[in-house]
N, C-alpha and C positions, 0 to 999 in steps of 0.2 A: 498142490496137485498139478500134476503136468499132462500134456498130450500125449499116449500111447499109442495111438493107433493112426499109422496114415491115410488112409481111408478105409470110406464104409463097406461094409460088407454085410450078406444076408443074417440075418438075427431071429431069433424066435421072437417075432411080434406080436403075435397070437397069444403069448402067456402076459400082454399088455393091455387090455381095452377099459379101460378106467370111462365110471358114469358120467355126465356131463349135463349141463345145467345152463339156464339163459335165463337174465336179466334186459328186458327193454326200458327203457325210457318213451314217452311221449308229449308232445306238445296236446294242450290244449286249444280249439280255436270256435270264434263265432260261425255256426254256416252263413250267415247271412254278411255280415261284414270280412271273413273269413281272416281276421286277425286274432291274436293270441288272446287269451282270457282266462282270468285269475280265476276258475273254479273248481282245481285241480280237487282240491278236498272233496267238494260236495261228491263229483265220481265216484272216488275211492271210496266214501263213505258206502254209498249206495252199491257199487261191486264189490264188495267185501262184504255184504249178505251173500254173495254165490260162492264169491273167492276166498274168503277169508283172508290170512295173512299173507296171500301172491299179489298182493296190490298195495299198494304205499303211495302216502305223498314221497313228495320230492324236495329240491331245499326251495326252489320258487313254485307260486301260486300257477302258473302255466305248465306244471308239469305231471305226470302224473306215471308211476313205475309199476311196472308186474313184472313175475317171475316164472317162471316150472320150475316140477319137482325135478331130483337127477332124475335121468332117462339111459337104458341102456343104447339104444338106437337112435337112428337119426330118423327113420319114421315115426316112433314113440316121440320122440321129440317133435318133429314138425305138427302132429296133431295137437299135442295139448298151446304151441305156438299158436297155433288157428282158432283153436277153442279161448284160449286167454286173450288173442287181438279182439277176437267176437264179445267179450264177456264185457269188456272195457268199452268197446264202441257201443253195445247196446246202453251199458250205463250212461255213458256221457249224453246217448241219444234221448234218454230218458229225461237228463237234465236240461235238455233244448241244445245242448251243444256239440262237438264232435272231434276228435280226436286225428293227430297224425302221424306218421314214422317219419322223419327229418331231422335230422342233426340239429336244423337253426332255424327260428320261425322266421320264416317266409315275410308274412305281413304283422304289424304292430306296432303299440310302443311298445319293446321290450326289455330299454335302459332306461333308468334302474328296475328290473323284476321286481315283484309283489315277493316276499317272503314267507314260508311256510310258518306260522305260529310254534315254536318248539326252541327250548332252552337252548340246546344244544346248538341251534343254529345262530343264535344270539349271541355265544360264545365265538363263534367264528367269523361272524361281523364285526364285532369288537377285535379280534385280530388280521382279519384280513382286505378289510375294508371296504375300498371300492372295485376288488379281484369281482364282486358278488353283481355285480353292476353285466355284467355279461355271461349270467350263470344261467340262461334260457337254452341252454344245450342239453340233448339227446343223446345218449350212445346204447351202444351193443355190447352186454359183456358174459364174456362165456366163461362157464365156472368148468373146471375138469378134478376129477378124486384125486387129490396127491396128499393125503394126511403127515408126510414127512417133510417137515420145513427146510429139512438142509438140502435134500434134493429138490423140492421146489425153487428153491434160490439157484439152486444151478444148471436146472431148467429153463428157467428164465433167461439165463446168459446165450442159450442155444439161440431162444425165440429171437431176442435182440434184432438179429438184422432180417428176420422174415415181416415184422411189424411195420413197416410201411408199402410192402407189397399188401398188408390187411387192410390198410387204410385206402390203398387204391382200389381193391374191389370195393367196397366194401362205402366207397365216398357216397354220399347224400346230403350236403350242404351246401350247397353253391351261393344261396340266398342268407342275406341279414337285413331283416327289417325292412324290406322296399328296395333293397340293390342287388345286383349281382357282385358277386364281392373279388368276381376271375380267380376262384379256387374250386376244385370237387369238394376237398372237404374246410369249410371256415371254419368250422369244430374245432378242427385239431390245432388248428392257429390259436383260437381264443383257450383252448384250455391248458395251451402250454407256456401261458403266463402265471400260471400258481408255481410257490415254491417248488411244492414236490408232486410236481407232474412229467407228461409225457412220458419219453424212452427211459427207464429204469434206467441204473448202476450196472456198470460190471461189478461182480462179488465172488469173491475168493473162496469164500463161506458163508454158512447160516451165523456162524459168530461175527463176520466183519458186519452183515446185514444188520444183524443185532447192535452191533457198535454205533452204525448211521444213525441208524432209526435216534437211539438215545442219545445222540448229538444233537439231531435236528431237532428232537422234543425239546432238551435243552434250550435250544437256540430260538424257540418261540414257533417254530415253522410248521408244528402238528399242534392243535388242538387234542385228537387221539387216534389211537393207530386207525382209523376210520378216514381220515385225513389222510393216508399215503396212497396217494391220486395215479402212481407212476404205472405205465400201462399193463406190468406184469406185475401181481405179486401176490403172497399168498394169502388167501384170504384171512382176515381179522376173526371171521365171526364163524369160517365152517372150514373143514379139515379139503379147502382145495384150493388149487393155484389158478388165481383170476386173469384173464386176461381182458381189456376193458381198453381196447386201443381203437376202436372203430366208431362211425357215427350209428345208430339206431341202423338196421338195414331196411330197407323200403317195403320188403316183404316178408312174410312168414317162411318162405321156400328157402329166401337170401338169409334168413339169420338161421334155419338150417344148415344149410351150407357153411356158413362163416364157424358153425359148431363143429361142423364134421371136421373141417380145416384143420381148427386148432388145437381138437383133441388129436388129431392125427401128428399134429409139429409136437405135442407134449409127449405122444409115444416115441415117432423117432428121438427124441431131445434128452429123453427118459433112458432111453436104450444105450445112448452114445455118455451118459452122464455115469451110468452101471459099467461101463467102460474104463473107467478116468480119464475120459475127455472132460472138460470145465466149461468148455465154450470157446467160440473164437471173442478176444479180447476187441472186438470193434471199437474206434478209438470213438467217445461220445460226439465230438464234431462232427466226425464224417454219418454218424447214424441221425444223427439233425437233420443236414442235409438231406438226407435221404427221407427222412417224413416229410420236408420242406418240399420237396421233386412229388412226393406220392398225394399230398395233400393238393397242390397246386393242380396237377395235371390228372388224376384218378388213372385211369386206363389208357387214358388219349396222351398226347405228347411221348416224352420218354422219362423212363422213373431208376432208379441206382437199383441193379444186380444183386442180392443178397449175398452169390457167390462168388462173382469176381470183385466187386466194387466197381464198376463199369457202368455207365451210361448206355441203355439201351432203348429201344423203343418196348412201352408200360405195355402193350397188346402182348409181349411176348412173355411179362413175367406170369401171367397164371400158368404157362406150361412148365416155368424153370420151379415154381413151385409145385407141380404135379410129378414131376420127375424126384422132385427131394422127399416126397413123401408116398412116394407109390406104393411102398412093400407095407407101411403103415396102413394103408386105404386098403391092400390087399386083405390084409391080417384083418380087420373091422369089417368088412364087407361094405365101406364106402365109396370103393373104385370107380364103379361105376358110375355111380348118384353124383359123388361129385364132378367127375370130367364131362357129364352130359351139363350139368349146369354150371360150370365155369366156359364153356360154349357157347349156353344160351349168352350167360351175362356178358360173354364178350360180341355176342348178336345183339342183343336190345340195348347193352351200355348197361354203367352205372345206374344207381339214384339219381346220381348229379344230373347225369347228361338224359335222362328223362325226364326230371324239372324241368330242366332246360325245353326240353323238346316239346312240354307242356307250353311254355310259355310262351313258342315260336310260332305256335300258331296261330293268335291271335296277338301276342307282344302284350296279355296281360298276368298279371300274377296272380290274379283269382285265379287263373284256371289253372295255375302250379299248387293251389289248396286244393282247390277240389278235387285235381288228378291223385292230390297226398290223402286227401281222405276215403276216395276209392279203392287207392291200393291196400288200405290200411288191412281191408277184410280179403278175406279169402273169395278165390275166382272159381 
């Protein structure tokens, strides 16, 4: 498949607005010692009398997952957000303990993590060892309706260089264990030590994707398709294409937005893929880099251009991504919502740099917990 078209031009986007879905992670913690704590189960147990199956352990005892149903909107969506942060913080509050949105626990021992009881995770210890020794991460993953695999795959190739511009909004880990680690997001560092993680493949097709996959099964690298960790791809278990590149967002408003975003990159991406355009072939190095710039610096310093490949200062990529996706936001009726709050967040900062700012005022990291377990609910 080759490039037909040399630039973009207006499209019927309107005949696109596919349902969309979120996944959070959360850390577990004590209030009173404000360190992590292995009671992820008892939660879940207990929220899964209101939630039923929107709540799940996770593969460590510090962690604790909820989900929404698809949602056509992004108000539909931000409330049942609210209503599931609520659901999950009352239980944990139940169990004397309390819950946070943060990519990395803050305070703990968190190496080696408690393990979630469950076969399957046992099978993945025995293959991947001591990868599991740093598995107390948190992320954001947003589900969007694409039931066809071979255009999901090269959708995905679209996304490729918009994903570290998601990692910069979107940072909330600065902290591991008691340090500052001088990154927005230390997530994305520790979890792009698994074999088949971070920035996905370029792929030619749904058959080449297919070919990988059954190499690397071969090669020992997946336990099962559950195991391909790489930040795009489509999902295993429901007819939509995952994107899962972010840390947890800090707020309910912020993992709206991070939704609206990237249903909106899978319309434009969708649009230009019914085209036969395939994607631009970004070479895997230079899109390293480029998580390496967005994870290090979030917002602040300067992070790699999606469009030129250029170095710029990070403050100006949420417009070059507003710009790439306007007529998408148009067609959805997220224009708005989103530019008002890619604004704010470039007024208050990051996750990261409100940790931070938590912890600046007194130079303790209690009160980077406690500011994480305030945000956790709705204001």
């Amino acid at each position: 498949m080759t490039v037909t078209v040399d630039a973009p031009h207006p499209v019927p986007f309107d005949a696109i607005c596919p349902l969309m879905g979120v996944e959070e992670e959360y850390l577990v913690v004590d209030p009173e010692t404000r360190e992590v704590s292995p009671w992820g189960t008892h939660i879940v147990e207990r929220a899964a009398i209101a939630m039923g199956d929107r709540v799940c352990t996770e593969i460590t005892k510090f962690q604790v997952e909820a989900k929404t149903a698809p949602c056509a909107g992004v108000a539909e969506l931000e409330g049942q957000l609210r209503r599931m942060r609520a659901e999950v913080a009352a239980a944990a509050g139940a169990e004397g303990l309390a819950l946070v949105a943060s990519g990395t626990p803050v305070l703990g021992a968190a190496v080696p993590p408690p393990i979630t009881d469950d076969p399957r995770y046992g099978v993945g210890i025995a293959n991947y060892r001591a990868l599991h020794d740093e598995q107390s991460i948190c992320a954001g993953h947003v589900h969007v309706h694409l039931p066809d695999r071979e255009r999901a795959v090269l959708v995905g190739n679209h996304l490729r260089p918009w994903l570290p511009v998601l990692i910069a909004l979107m940072a909330n880990s600065p902290y591991w264990a008691g340090r500052d680690t001088g990154y927005a997001s230390w997530r994305t560092l520790t979890w792009g030590k698994w074999p088949v993680a971070g920035p996905p493949p370029y792929f030619g097709s749904l058959r080449e994707f297919d070919e990988t996959i059954a190499a690397l099964t071969e090669a020992g690298a997946l336990v099962d398709p559950g195991t391909i960790f790489w930040d795009v791809r489509p999902s295993s278990r429901l007819p939509t294409l995952e994107v899962r590149v972010t840390d947890v967002p800090a707020t309910a408003g912020e993992s709206a937005l991070l939704a609206a975003v990237v249903r909106a990159l899978v319309v434009v991406s969708l649009e230009r893929v019914e085209r036969g355009d395939p994607g631009p072939p970004l070479a895997a190095e230079r899109l390293r880099v480029a998580y390496w710039r967005a994870a290090r610096d979030g917002l602040d310093g300067h992070g790699v251009d999606p469009v030129t490949g250029r170095l710029r200062p990070a403050s100006e990529l949420p417009g070059v991504l507003l710009d790439h996706l306007r007529l998408a936001l148009e067609a959805t009726g997220d224009l708005e919502l989103v530019t008002r709050r890619l604004e704010r967040l470039a007024a208050v900062g990051t996750g990261a740099a409100r940790q931070r700012a938590a912890h600046s005022r007194r130079g303790s990291l209690t009160d980077v917990v406690d500011h994480l377990i305030d945000g956790l609910l709705p204001t």
